[in-house]
C-alpha positions as CSV (number, residue, x, y, z in Angstrom):
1,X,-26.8,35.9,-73.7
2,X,-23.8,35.2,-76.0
3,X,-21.9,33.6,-73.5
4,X,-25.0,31.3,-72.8
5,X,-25.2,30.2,-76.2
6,X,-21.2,30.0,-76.4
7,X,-21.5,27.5,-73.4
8,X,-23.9,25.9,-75.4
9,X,-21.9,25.2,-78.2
10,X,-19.1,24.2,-76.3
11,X,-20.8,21.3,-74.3
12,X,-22.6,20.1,-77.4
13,X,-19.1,20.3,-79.6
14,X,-17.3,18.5,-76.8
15,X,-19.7,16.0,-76.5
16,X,-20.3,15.5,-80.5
17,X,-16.6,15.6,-81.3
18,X,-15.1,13.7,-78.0
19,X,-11.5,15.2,-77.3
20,X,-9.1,13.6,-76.0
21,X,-6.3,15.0,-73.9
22,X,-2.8,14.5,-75.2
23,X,-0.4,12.1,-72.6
24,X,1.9,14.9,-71.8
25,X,-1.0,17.4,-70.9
26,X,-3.1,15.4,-68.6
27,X,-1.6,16.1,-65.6
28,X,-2.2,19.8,-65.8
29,X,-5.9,19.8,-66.9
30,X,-7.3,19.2,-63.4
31,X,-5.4,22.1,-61.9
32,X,-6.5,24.2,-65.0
33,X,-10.2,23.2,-64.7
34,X,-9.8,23.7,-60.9
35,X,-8.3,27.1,-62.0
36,X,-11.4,28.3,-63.8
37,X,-13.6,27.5,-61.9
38,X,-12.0,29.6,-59.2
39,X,-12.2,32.4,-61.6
40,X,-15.8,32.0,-62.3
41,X,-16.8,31.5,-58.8
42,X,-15.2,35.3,-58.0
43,X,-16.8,36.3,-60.7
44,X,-20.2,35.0,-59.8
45,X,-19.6,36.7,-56.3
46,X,-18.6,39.6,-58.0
47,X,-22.1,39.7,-59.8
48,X,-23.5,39.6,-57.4
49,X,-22.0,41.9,-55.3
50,X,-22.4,44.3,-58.2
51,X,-18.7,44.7,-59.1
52,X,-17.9,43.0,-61.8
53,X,-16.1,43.7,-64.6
54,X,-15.7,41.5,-67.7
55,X,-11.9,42.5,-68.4
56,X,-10.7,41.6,-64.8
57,X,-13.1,38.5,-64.9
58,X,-10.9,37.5,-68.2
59,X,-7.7,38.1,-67.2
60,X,-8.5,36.7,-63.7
61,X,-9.3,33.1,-65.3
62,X,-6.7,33.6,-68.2
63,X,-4.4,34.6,-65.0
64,X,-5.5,31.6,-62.5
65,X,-5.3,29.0,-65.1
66,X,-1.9,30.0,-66.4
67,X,-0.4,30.5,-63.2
68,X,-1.6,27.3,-61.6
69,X,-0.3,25.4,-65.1
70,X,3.1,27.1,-64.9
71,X,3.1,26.3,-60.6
72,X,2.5,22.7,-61.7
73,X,5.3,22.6,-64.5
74,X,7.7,24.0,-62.3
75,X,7.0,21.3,-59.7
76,X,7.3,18.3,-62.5
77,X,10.3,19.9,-63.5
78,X,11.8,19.9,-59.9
79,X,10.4,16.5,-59.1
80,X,7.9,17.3,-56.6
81,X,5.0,18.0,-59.4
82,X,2.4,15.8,-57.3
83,X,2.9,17.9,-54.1
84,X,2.7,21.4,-55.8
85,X,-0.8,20.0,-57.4
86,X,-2.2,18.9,-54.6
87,X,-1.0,22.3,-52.9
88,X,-2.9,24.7,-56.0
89,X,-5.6,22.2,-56.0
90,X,-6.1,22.8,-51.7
91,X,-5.6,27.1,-52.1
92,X,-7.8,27.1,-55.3
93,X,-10.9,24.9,-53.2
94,X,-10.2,27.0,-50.2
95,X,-11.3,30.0,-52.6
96,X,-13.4,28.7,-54.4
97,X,-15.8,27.5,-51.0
98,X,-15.0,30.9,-49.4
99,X,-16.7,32.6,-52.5
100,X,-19.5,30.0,-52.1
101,X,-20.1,30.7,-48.7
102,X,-20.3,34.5,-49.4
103,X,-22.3,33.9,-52.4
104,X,-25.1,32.0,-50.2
105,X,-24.5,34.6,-47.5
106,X,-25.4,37.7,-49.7
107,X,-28.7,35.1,-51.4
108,X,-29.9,33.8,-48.8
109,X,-29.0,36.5,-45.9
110,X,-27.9,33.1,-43.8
């Protein structure tokens, strides 16, 4: 329940106060949203499956969004930033659709 209402708050501050992203940060916001959401899709799954646990579920998404940030940096820095994104953004969808498809799977028994 408090990480309902959290949500909550979040999308109603966000869309209240209206952030902006800074110039120099924009470029790794897709890859970190892309990044969460792979972490809350294997959680999902993983509640589902009745294994989850909220300390791996946080430093999975703390993990994945770091991770693909620093994979992104690394590529800007070595010239080749648009290819590594497009790479992290291609593994990230691959997991995220193959916890999908086992999240209908266990729901739905299809």
């Amino acid at each position: 329940m408090i990480a309902t209402i959290g949500l909550v708050i979040g999308i109603v501050a966000g869309l209240v106060l209206q952030p902006s992203v800074p110039l120099p940060l924009q470029p790794y916001l897709p890859i970190a949203v892309v990044a969460a959401l792979d972490a809350v899709f294997g959680g999902l799954r993983a509640l589902i499956d009745g294994i989850f646990d909220d300390r791996v579920f946080v430093v999975s998404f703390i993990g994945n969004v770091l991770v693909a940030a620093v994979m992104v940096y690394l590529g800007d820095q070595l010239g080749v930033g648009a290819q590594l994104s497009t790479g992290v953004v291609v593994v990230l969808g691959i997991r995220i659709f193959s916890n999908m498809a086992a999240i209908r799977r266990r729901l739905f028994k299809a």
